[in-house]
N, C-alpha and C positions, 0 to 999 in steps of 0.2 A: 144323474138327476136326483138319485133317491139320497146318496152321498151330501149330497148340497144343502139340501133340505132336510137332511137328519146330524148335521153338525151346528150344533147349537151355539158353538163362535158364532160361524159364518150368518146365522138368521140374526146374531148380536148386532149386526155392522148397520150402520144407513145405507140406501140404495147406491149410491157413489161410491162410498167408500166397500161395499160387498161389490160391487161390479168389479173394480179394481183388484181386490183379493183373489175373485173368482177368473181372471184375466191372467193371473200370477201363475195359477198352478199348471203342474204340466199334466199332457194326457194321460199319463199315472196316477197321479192323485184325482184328476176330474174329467173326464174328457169334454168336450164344447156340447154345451147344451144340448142344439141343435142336430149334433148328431149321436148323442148317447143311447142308449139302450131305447129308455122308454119314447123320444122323441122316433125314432125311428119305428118303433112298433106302431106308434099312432099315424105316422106317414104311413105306415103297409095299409094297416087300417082303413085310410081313407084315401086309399088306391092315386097315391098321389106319386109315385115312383113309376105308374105303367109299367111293371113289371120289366124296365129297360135298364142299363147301367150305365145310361149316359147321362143323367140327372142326379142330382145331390143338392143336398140340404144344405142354405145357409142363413145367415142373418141380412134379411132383407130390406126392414121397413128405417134404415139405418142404422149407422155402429156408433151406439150412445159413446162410445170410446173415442171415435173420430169427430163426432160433433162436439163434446167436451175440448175436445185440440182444439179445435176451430175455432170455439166459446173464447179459449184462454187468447190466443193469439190476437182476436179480434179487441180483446180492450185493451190487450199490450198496447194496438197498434195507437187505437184512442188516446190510451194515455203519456203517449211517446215513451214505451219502455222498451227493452228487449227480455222481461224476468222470465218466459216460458225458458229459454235458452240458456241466460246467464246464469240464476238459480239453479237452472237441472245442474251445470257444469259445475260450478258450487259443490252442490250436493255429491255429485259421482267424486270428484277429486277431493275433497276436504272429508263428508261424510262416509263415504264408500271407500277412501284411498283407492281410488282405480284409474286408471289412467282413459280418458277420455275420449282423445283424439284416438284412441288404436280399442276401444270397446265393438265387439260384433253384433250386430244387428239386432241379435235375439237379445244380448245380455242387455244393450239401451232399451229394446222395448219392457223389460223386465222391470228396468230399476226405471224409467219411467214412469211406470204404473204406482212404484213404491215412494216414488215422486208425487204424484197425484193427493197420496195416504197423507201427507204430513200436514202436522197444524197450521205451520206458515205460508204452502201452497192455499189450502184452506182460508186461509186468512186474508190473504194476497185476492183470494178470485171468489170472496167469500158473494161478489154480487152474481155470480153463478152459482155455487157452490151451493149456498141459502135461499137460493132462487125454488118455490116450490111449485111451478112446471115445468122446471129442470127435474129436480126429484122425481114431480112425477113420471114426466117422460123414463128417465133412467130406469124407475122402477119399472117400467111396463115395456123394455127393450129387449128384456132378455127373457118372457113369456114364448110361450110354442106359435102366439098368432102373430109376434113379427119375424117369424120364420119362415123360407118359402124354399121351393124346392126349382133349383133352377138348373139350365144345362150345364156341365161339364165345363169347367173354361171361359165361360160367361162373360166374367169379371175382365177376360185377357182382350175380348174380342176388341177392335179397334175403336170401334163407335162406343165402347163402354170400361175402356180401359181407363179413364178416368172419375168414372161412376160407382165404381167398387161399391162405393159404403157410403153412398147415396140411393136409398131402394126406390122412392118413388122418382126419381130420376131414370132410375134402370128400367121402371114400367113403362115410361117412355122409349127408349129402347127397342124394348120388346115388343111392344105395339107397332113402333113404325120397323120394326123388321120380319113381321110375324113371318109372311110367307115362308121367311127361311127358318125361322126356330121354331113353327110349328110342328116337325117333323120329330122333335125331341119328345113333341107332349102327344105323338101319336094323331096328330092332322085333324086337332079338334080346329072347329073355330072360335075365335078372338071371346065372344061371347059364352062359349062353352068353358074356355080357358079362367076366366072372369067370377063364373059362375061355381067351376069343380073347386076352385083353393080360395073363395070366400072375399072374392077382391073387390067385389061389386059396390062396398060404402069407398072406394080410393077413388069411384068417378062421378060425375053428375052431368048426365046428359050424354052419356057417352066420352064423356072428357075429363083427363084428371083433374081431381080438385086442385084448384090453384091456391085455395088456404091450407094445403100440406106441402108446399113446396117449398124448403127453406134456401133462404138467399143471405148470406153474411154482412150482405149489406145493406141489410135490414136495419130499422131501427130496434133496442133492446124488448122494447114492448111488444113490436112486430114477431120479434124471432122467438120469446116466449109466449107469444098465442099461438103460431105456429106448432112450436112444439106440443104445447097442450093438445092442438085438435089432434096431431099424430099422435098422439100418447091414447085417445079417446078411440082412433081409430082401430089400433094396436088392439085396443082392449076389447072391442067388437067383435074386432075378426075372433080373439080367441075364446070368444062366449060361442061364436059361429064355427070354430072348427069343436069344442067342447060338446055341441049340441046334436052336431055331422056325429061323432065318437058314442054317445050316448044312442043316437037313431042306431047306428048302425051294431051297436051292443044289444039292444032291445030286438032286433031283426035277426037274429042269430038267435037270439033268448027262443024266439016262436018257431025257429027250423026245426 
């Protein structure tokens, strides 16, 4: 984290284009926000690991990375194009000279991102790209408050294997499976769970808010209000876990 933020490229970049960059490198040069030194000091911190090792840190309130796919694909589909596809293949084979069809997983997700960078992508999807609750959102994705600390395998379980990188999707999940993933968080209940990791603006009335719930087949307006209010929420939470960090420094200051 401290690396990120004391490389004076990387702060150069727009939030799109820094997300992408920061997506690029490997756990050598940066490792994931989420689970770097200081993020994790501030999870001990605010006793959000229960001292167990079957919980770990990820990106929860969605992967600005996977909703950007979504973004592009969804006006391909509008505009009866196929450019998320054609373009990328373009790019790897003409600009990359690399052979396309026989590329490994990691290396497409790589040059994808490097994909994302370019002026003509840019240009191509500039009504996202330029979009500024897109921006906003982006910028406020990869903060310590849309981070959450979830069981072990989460993402793999069957009712959530397709929710990865849809977080408030995944809070649905959780909720209606509590009884069994309570035992991860130490057999609080639903409300305590709610309360310790700052969750309590994702619901109203007991129920997730249904203006953070993004659906692709949304209209363009719809899907960037949505974004906005989760962008709004993102930022909440990490005034709320910044402020848990703060109390709980000042409490120690008095021991």
């Amino acid at each position: 984290m401290c690396q990120i933020n004391l490389n004076n490229e990387f702060r150069s970049f727009e939030p799109i284009g820094k997300l992408m960059k920061y997506r690029m490198l490997t756990n050598e040069e940066m490792m994931d926000r989420d689970r770097c030194e200081a993020a994790r000091e501030a999870y001990e911190t605010l006793d959000w690991f229960n001292g167990q090792r079957n919980l770990e840190p990820d990106t929860f309130f969605a992967s600005p990375f996977y909703y950007l796919q979504k973004m592009c694909k969804k006006y391909d589909i509008e505009q009866n194009d196929n450019y998320y596809i054609e373009d990328f293949k373009r790019f790897v084979t003409l600009e990359k000279n690399e052979d396309y069809l026989n590329m490994n997983n990691n290396r497409a997700q790589y040059l994808r991102k490097e994909w994302f960078c370019l002026k003509s992508t840019k240009e191509h999807y500039q009504k996202i790209f330029n979009n500024d609750d897109v921006i906003y959102y982006v910028d406020s994705a990869h903060k310590i408050g849309a981070f959450h600390i979830i069981p072990k395998g989460f993402g793999y379980m069957p009712k959530c294997k397709w929710l990865l990188d849809d977080g408030m999707k995944s809070l649905m999940v959780i909720e209606d499976n509590w009884e069994y993933i309570k035992k991860f968080y130490g057999d609080i209940s639903f409300e305590e769970y709610k309360s310790k990791f700052c969750l309590e603006d994702a619901y109203c009335n007991g129920k997730l808010r249904k203006e953070l719930m993004i659906n692709f087949n949304m209209t363009w307006d719809e899907l960037f209000l949505t974004l906005r209010n989760l962008a709004d929420l993102i930022n909440k939470r990490t005034l709320s876990v910044i402020h848990k960090l703060e109390e709980s420094e000042k409490n120690e200051q008095r021991m």
